[in-house]
FITIFI-663002 format. One line per 8 residues: number of its first residue (from 1); for each residue z, y, x of C-alpha. Coordinates in steps of 0.5 Angstrom, whole numbers, plus 500, padded with zeros to 3 digits. Layout:
N
NUM	Z Y X; ...
//
This chain:
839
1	152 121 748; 153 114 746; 152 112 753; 157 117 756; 163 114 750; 162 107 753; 163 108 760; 169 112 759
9	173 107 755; 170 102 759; 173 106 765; 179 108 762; 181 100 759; 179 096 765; 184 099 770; 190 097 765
17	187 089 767; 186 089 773; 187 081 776; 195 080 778; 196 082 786; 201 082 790; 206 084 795; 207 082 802
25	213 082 805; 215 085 813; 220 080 815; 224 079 822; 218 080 827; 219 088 824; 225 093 825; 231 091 821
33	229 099 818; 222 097 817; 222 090 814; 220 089 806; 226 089 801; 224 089 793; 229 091 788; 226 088 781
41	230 092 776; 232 098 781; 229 103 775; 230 099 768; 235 094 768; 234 089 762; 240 086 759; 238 078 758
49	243 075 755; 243 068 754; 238 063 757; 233 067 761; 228 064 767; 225 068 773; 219 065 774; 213 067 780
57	210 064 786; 210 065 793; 206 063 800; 209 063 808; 205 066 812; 209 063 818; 211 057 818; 217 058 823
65	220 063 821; 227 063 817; 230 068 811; 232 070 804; 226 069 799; 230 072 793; 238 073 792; 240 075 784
73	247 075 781; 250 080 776; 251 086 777; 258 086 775; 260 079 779; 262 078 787; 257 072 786; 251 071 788
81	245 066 788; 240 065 794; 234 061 795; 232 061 804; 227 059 807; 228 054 814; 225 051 818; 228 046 820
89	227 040 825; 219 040 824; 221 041 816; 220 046 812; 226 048 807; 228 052 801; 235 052 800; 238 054 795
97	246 057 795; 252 059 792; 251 065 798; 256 065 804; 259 059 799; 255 053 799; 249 049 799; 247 047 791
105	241 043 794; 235 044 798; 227 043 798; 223 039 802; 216 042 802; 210 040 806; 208 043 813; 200 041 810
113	201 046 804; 206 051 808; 200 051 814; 194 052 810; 198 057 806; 198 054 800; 202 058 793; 208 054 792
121	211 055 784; 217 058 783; 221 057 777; 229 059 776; 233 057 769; 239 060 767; 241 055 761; 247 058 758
129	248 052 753; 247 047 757; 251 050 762; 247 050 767; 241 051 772; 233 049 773; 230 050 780; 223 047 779
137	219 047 786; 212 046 785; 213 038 783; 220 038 784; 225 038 779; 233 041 781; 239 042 777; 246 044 778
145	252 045 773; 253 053 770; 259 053 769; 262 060 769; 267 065 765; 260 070 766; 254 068 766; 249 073 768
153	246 078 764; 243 084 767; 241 081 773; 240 085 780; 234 081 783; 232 083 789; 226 079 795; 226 080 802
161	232 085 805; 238 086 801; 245 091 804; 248 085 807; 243 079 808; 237 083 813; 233 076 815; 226 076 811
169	221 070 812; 214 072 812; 212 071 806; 208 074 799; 209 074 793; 205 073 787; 206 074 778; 213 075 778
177	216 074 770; 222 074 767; 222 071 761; 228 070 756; 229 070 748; 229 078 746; 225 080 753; 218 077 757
185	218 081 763; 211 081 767; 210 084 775; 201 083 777; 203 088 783; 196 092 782; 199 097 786; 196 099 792
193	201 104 794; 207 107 794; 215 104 793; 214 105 785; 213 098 781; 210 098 775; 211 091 770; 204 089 766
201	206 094 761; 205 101 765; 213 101 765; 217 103 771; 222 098 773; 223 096 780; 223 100 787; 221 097 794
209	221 099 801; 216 098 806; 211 094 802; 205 091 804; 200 091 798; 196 086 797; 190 089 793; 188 093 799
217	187 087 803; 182 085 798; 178 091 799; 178 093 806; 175 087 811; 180 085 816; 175 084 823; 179 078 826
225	175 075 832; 170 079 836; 166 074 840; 160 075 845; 154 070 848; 149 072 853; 145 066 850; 143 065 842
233	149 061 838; 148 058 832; 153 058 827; 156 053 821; 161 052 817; 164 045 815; 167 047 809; 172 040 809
241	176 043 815; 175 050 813; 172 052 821; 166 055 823; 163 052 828; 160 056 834; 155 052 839; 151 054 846
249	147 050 849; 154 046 853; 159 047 849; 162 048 841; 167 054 838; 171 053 833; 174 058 828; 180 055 825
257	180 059 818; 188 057 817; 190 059 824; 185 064 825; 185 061 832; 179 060 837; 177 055 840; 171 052 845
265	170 046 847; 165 043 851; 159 037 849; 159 031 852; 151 033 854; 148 039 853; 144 041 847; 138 038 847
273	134 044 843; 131 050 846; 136 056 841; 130 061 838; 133 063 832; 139 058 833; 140 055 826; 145 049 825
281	148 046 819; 153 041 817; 153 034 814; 160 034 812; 159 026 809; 157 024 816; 160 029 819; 156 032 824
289	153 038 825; 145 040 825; 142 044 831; 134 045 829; 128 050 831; 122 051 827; 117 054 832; 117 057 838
297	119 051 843; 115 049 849; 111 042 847; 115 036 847; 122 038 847; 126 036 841; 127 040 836; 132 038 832
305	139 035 834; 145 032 832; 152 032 835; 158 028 831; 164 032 830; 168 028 833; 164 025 839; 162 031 841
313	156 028 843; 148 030 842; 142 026 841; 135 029 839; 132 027 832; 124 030 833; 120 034 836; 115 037 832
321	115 044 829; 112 047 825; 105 052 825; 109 058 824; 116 061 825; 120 062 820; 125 068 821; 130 069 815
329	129 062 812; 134 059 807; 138 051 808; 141 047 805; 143 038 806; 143 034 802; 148 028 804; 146 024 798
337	139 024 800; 141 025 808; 135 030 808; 135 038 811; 132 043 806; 129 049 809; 125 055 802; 122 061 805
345	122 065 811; 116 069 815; 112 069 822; 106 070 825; 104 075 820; 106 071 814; 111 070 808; 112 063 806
353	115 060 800; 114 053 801; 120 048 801; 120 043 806; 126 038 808; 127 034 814; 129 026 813; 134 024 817
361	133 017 817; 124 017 818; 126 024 823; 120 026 819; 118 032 816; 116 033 809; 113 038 803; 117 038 796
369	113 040 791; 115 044 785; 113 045 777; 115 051 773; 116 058 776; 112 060 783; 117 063 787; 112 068 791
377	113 068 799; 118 071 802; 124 072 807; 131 075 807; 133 071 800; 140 069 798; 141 062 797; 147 058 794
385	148 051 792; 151 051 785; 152 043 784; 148 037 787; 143 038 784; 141 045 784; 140 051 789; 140 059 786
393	135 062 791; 136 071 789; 132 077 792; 128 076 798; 122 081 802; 115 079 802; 108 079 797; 104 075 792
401	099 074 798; 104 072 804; 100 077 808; 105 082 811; 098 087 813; 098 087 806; 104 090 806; 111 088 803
409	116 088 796; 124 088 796; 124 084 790; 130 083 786; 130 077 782; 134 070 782; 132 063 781; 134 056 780
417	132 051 783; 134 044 781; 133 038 786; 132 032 781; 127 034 777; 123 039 781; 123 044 777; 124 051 779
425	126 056 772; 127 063 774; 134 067 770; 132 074 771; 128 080 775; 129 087 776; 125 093 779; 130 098 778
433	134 097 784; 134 100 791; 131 096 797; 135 091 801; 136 084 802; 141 078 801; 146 074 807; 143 068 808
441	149 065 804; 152 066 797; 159 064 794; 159 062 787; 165 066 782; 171 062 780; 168 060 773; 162 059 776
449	158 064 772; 157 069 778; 155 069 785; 157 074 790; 153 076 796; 152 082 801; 147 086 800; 143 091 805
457	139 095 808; 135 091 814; 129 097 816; 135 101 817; 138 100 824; 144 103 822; 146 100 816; 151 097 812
465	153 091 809; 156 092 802; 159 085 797; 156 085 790; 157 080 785; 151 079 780; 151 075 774; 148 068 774
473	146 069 766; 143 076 766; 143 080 773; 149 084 772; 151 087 778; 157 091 781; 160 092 788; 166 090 791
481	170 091 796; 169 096 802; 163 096 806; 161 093 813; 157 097 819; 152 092 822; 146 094 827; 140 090 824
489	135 094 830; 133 085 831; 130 081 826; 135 075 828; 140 079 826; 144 076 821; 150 076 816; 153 069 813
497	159 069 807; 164 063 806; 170 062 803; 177 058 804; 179 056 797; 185 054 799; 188 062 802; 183 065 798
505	179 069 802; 172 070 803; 170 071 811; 164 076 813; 160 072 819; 156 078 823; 152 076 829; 148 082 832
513	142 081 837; 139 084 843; 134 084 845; 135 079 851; 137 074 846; 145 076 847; 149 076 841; 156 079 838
521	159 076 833; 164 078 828; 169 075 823; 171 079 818; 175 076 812; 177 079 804; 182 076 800; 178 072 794
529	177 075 789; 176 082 792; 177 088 788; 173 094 786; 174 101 788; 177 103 781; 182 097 781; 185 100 787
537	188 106 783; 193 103 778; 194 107 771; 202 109 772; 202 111 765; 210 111 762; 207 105 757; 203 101 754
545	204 106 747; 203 113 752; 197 110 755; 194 109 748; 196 116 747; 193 119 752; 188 114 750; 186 118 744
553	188 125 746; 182 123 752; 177 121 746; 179 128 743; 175 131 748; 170 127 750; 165 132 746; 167 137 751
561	167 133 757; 160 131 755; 157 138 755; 160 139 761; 158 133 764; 151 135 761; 150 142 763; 153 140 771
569	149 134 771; 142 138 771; 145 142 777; 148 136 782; 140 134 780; 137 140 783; 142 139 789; 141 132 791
577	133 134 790; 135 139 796; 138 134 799; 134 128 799; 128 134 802; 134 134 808; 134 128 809; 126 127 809
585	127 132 814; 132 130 819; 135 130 826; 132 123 826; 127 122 822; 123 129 823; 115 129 825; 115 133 831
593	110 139 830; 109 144 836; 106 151 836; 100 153 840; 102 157 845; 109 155 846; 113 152 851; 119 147 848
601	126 145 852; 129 141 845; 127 134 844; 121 132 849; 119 137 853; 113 140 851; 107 146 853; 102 147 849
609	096 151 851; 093 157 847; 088 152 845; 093 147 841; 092 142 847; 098 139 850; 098 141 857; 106 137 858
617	102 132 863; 101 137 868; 108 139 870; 111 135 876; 120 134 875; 120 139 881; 115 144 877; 119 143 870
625	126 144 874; 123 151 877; 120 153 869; 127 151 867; 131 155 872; 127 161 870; 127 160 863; 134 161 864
633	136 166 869; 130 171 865; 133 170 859; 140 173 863; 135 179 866; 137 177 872; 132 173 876; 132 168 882
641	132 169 889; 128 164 893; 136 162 896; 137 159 889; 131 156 890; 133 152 895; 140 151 893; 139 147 887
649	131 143 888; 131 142 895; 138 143 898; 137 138 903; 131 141 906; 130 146 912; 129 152 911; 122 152 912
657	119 147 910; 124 148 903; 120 155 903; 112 151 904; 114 147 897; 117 152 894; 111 157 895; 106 151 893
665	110 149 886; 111 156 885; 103 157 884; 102 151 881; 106 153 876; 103 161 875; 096 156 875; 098 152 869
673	102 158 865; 095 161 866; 093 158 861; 098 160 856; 098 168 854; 104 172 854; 108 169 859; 107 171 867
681	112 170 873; 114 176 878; 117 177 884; 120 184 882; 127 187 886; 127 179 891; 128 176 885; 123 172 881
689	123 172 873; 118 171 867; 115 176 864; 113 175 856; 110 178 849; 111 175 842; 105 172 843; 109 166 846
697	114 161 842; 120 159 848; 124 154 842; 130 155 847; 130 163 848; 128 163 839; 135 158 838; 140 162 843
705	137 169 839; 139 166 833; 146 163 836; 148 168 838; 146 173 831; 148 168 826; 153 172 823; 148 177 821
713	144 172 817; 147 165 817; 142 163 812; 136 164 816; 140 162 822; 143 156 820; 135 154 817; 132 156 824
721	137 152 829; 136 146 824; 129 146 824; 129 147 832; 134 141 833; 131 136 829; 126 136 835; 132 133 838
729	137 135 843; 136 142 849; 133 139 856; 133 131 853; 129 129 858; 132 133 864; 136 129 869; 139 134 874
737	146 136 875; 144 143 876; 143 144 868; 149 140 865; 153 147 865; 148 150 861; 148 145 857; 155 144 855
745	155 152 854; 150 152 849; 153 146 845; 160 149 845; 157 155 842; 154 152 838; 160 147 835; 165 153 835
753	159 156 831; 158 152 825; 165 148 824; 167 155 822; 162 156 817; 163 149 814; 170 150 810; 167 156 806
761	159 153 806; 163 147 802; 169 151 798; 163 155 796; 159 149 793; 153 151 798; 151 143 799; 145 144 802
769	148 147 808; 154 144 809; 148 138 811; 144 142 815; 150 145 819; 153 137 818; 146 134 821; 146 140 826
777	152 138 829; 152 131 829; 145 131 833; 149 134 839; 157 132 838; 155 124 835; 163 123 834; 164 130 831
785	170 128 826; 170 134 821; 163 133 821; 162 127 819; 169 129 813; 164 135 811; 158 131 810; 161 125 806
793	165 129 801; 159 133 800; 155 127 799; 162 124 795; 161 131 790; 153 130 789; 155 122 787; 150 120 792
801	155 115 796; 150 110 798; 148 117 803; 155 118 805; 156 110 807; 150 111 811; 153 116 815; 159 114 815
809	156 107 818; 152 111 823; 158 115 826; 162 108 826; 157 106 831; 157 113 835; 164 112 836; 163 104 839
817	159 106 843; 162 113 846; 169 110 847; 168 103 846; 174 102 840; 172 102 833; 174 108 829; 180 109 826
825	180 111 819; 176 107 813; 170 110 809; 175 111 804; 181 115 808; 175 119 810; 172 120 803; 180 122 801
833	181 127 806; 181 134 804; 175 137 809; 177 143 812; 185 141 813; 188 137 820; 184 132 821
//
């Protein structure tokens, strides 16, 4: 109970401090109707007489584009106050005017600071009794003489778009404040959606159109660069120049995480290091970039190599490796001691919690022993330089042996290692948490108190990555942000996290291996810090004294909610048991068990004879299409004539050397069913068919019996035709033309059949067989959309989101595949819709 009244008046009090957002403004590059126009006082306009000050901060996105930052002036006077942006002559500028009159002064900024997007501080004094105004630009200081009969006192401020001035920079704007002796008016722009604006209070003040919330861009990644090599490429950040670096055997890419443009140059000489793994790193104290292997090179070939950052030019350090690979290892450089660390990894069988590093000017490798804590041997850690003289290693897969025929453990735990004393001290371990592991790289938190990483599950193929942030000092962990598909079907696939400190964004390096050794590699990026779910929906309470107000009227009935949420509780449990034992049993995962004395046309093709043996192997293709043909013309009680026949296994044959093989594969046919009971072929009115008894099990007659009678009994139906296609797909192994209309017949039915029990099965609380028809579905149409927004409200109600991801995930690949783009909508608007509506 205690538990119950903590989370709620956390949940309840921690979204009035969501950290300060903002607003992005649609500026010339849209319609004029479309552009972002934001009237601050549109709903409460404060009454500021005397001295006040506007105060906020900006960034230009673009730097060569031109319009109205702000325009202010009394709502009862002519006479307005403008600040522009211009860019003029290879210059930026803020011009600040009497509007339409004349220029007061004009601002010179930095093209350095506009083109790494830097914020820019903007203040505004209006001093009355000194008479006059105090523009401040970062570190400059204007001033211009005030000397009006009436100064402003209900100010009409507005950004971007007025009636009458339609010119917007690409722009945004950050922590707007009004400040004046009886007011102090604060905007954090928290709001994720709609044209309302809310100050710090919950009060609603101004009104905008068209905007572009920014608190969405920290939750939801952007992708911004696909790229694609046939041959492995390695990747590294050099964090002084904010580029990520792409290098092949001949030639180097460069992201640019300002410009998000790419760029690929080719090396003086080629790189000399064979790529397995393709591992690199940056010295940035050199400026150079390492390329290095382990193992796995052919002898004498070198293994590690540098190429200088401005020479582009390679030259090869060793070439000795070690005894065994290290798939998943963490590395760090150490530029004061000019030495390449690498800590664990796995290969040949074995896990591995050595450190060793790499001294650039012996070109020798070396053991670093340690004191302190033992970090069992593993992979798949997290790894973050917290100073120069310490690294924080977190999570990791292996075992106390290093044996992985002894199996492996997911561990959750997080050590410090410090590089000058060697000592290794360990800060926290949990055992409660789900399996998964780390990205290879971390990034600490702006107080340095916490790190961020991605967290996954790498054993499933199509899984997801999803951003947390854990405590340094105790462990304490929460998700950010939207996730992130990954298909993790190779083990040198792998997920890397860097941040721009001077955008403020964190970018998701993605690199997808196949099996051949070619790779994708996807960038993704977040605005820093990100946010989590809750901080998207914003409290619009009227005032702070409302909110406590409904505060209180909450408490009063928490008692209630807690009976509630007990008693529902103890119900959502039995369901997401039922479930859990779904997906133990599903389309993917189910354990194909077959009947003696049945024939099998779902998932693989199988006959099994009276004995119990699997007699499969005795059918030719030509055998197996004749058994089919009958299986579906029996069923219709019609038959088939030998011209049939002909027409759809050898209608390239003459006619009598197609009836010799025709009447050869029919008794081959009759021999091998004899050695199951019930089910005969007959020649009967010139046309052959089968005749059967109970006795004999044909998956695909029991499904269609149970198709077409679903509604006489949807339970028991809906459980038959489940536990019939987790075998997998009808005629899945079969290749030919002929038997696509039935097929696709069957698969029609079968849709039409389920999605219109699916909204009634879900109004109706019937969880398990929401998933049953869900999985159904999805098993024969993988991009079913009402499928996949059924299953992930169903999931959503149950509170097991982790499932919903997973199916949302896997569906997101489905559909890359089938239509090559990705699909449109995110996790959350799937989560958002009401299944059973327009979709």
């Amino acid at each position: 109970m205690n538990k119950f009244f903590a989370v709620l008046l956390f949940v309840l009090l921690f979204v009035t401090s969501a950290y300060g957002q903002g607003i992005s403004f649609n500026s010339n590059d849209k319609l004029i109707s479309n552009r972002t126009s934001y009237n601050v006082f549109a709903h409460k306009q404060p009454n500021l007489a005397g001295t006040f000050s506007v105060e906020f901060d900006f960034l230009i996105r673009q730097k060569e584009t031109f319009g109205y930052i702000f325009t202010i002036n009394d709502i009862d006077e002519q006479d307005v106050l403008s600040l522009i942006y211009v860019y003029n002559d290879s210059i930026p500028e803020l011009r600040f005017n009497l509007d339409g009159k004349k220029n007061l002064f004009t601002i010179k900024l930095s093209n350095t600071e506009v083109e790494l997007k830097s914020r820019i501080k903007c203040s505004i004094l209006f001093d009355i009794k000194d008479k006059k105004i105090v523009l401040k630009v970062n570190n400059q200081q204007f001033e211009t003489a005030y000397n009006v009969l009436n100064p402003i006192q209900k100010p009409k401020l507005t950004f971007g778009k007025t009636n009458h001035s339609v010119d917007v920079p690409a722009f945004s704007l950050y922590d707007l404040k009004i400040k004046s002796k009886k007011n102090n008016i604060y905007f954090f722009f928290n709001e994720s959606e709609g044209n309302i604006v809310y100050d710090a209070k919950g009060e609603i003040f101004g009104h905008v159109d068209n905007p572009i919330w920014l608190i969405n861009d920290s939750f939801h990644w952007k992708l911004k660069q696909v790229l694609h090599y046939d041959d492995v490429a390695a990747i590294s950040f050099n964090k002084d120049e904010q580029q990520l670096i792409f290098t092949t055997k001949d030639s180097i890419g460069f992201f640019n995480l300002f410009t998000e443009v790419f760029k690929q140059v080719p090396s003086v000489n080629k790189l000399p290091v064979p790529m397995r793994l393709g591992m690199s790193i940056v010295d940035k104290k050199q400026r150079r970039l390492f390329v290095y292997e382990l193992n796995d090179i052919a002898n004498n070939n070198p293994t590690i190599a540098s190429l200088h950052l401005d020479s582009l030019k390679w030259t090869s350090h060793t070439t000795k490796q070690f005894d065994q690979q290290r798939h998943h290892h963490n590395s760090w450089f150490d530029s004061t001691k000019n030495r390449l660390y690498i800590f664990g990894g796995f290969g040949n069988y074995k896990f591995t919690n050595s450190i060793d590093y790499f001294d650039v000017e012996s070109n020798e490798w070396q053991h670093q022993s340690f004191n302190g804590v033992i970090i069992t041997p593993r992979f798949f850690s997290g790894m973050l330089q917290y100073n120069e003289n310490e690294i924080i290693i977190f999570g990791g897969v292996g075992n106390e042996s290093g044996d992985q025929s002894l199996g492996k453990e997911y561990y959750k735990d997080c050590y410090k290692i410090n590089l000058s004393t060697n000592v290794i001290t360990e800060l926290w371990k949990f055992d409660t948490h789900p399996d998964f592991v780390s990205s290879r790289n971390m990034i600490i938190s702006e107080d340095s108190s916490s790190f961020y990483t991605f967290n996954y599950k790498e054993y499933i193929p199509n899984s997801y990555l999803q951003l947390y942030n854990y405590s340094i000092e105790d462990g304490i962990a929460k998700a950010y942000g939207d996730s992130i598909s990954i298909i993790s079907e190779r083990i040198r696939t792998n997920a890397n996290l860097y941040l721009n400190k001077s955008t403020n964004e964190l970018f998701c390096v993605l690199q997808e291996f196949e099996l051949s050794g070619a790779n994708v590699i996807k960038i993704y990026s977040i605005n820093f810090p990100p946010v989590t779910a809750n901080q998207l929906t914003v409290i619009n309470s009227k005032s702070r004294s409302a909110y406590f107000y409904v505060l209180i009227v909450v408490l009063l009935l928490v008692f209630a909610i807690y009976i509630f949420y007990t008693r529902n509780l103890r119900k959502r449990k039995v369901y997401q048991k039922e479930i859990s034992d779904l997906n133990t049993y599903s389309v993917n995962n189910v354990k194909e068990i077959y009947k003696n004395n049945s024939i099998s046309l779902f998932g693989n093709f199988k006959v099994i004879d009276l004995r119990g043996k699997d007699i499969s192997y005795l059918f030719s293709p030509k055998i197996k299409q004749l058994l089919l043909i009958l299986l579906l013309k029996t069923e219709e009680e019609t038959g088939i004539t030998s011209e049939y026949i002909y027409n759809v296994l050898w209608p390239d044959k003459e006619r009598a050397n197609a009836k010799n093989i025709k009447n050869v594969t029919l008794n081959q046919l009759r021999k091998i069913l004899s050695d199951l009971d019930g089910i005969e072929i007959i020649f009967d009115r010139a046309s052959f068919r089968l005749i059967t008894t109970n006795s004999v099990s044909i998956d695909f007659w029991d499904f269609r019996y149970y198709l077409n009678n679903f509604n006489d009994n949807p339970e028991e139906s809906l459980n038959f035709l489940h536990t019939i296609i987790c075998k997998g797909s009808f005629l899945k192994e079969i290749d030919l033309e002929h038997f696509d209309k039935e097929k696709q017949l069957l698969e029609d039915r079968l849709i039409s059949t389920l999605e219109n029990v699916l909204d009634e099965y879900y109004k109706s609380n019937s969880h398990s067989n929401v998933i049953l028809a869900t999985n159904i579905l999805l098993s024969v149409d993988p991009v079913n959309e009402t499928a996949i927004v059924f299953k992930a409200c169903t999931y959503k109600k149950l509170k097991m989101l982790d499932e919903a991801k997973k199916a949302y995930n896997s569906f997101l690949v489905e559909y890359a595949k089938a239509y090559k783009e990705n699909f449109s909508k995110t996790f959350s608007e799937i989560l958002s819709q009401e299944p059973g509506k327009s979709l």
